[in-house]
N, C-alpha and C positions, 0 to 999 in steps of 0.2 A: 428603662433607662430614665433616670431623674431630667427634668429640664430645667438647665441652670438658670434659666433666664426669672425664673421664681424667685431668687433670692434679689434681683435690681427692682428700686422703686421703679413705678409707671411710666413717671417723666424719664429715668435714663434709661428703660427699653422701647421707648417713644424714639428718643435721640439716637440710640442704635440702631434703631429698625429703618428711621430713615437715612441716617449716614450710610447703611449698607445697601438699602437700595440703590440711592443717588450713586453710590460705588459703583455698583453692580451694571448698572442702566449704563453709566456714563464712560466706565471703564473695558467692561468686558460685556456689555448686554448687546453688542453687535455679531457675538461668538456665533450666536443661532441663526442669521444669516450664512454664513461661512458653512455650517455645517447643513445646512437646508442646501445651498448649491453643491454643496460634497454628494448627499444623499443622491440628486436627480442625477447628478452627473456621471454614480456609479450605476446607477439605473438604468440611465441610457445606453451607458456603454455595455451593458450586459443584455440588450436588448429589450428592456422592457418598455423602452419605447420608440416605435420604430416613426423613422423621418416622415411627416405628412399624414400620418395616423393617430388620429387622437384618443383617448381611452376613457373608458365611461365613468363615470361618478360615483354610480352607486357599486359597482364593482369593486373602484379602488375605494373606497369606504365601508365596504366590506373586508376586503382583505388588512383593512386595520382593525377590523373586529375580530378577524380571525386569531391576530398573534395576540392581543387581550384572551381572547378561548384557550388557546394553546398556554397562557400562561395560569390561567384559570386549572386549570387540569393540571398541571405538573404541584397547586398547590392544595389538588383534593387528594394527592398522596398522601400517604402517612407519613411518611420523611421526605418532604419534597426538596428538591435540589436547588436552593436558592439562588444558584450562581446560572441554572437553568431558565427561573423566571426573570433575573436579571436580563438576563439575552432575549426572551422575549417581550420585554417591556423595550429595550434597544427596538428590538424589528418592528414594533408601534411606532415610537419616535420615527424612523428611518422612514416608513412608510409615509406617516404624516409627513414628516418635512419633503418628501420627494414628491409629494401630494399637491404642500401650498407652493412650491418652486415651479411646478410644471403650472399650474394655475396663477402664477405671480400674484401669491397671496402674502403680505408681509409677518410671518409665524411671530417673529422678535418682536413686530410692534404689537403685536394681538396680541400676544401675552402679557409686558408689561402694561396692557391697557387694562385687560380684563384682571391685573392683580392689583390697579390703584382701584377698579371698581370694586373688588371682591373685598377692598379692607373697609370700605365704606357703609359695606353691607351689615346687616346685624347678625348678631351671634345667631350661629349654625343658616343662616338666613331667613331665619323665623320659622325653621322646620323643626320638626321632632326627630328627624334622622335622615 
């Protein structure tokens, strides 16, 4: 897939990239909140966390490793079923966000934090891959 953004000079994908941020952030960059309390809340209700019992760390940090393996494998098919890995990249997100909700970790600020630092960073971050 071509990316269009090669045909605008520097300076007007500079001026895009930050109008769509500031968009994004200021507009709908609350979304992931909302959906972080969606996650735990369908969580709970489904028992996975039960009232005065708290759950281990490195287990639910596992189990977000897990649906990355499970989609991992659906795409060492030979025809793998993309709308399959789709659903498991979902069950990451959902686990993460049921994760920093039940640990009242703020997911929405961590991410736009860690994307103005990651623009600041150098190409590939000075790695070879």
């Amino acid at each position: 897939m071509e990316d269009k953004s090669t045909n605008k000079s520097e300076a007007e994908q500079e001026e895009v990239q930050q109008t769509t941020d500031e968009t994004c952030r200021c507009q709908g960059g609350n979304d992931m909140k909302t959906i972080q309390r969606l996650c735990h809340q369908i969580a709970t209700e489904k028992g996975f966390w039960k009232k005065g019992k708290d759950r281990n760390n490195g287990e639910l940090i596992a189990l977000m490793h897990s649906e990355l393996s499970e989609a991992l494998e659906e795409l060492r098919k030979e025809k793998p079923d993309w709308k399959h890995v789709a659903e498991e990249m979902a069950d990451t997100v959902i686990r993460i966000c049921d994760f920093c909700e039940a640990r009242d970790l703020d997911l929405n600020e961590a991410i736009w934090d860690k994307l103005d630092k990651n623009k600041k960073r150098p190409h590939m971050h000075g790695k070879s891959f």
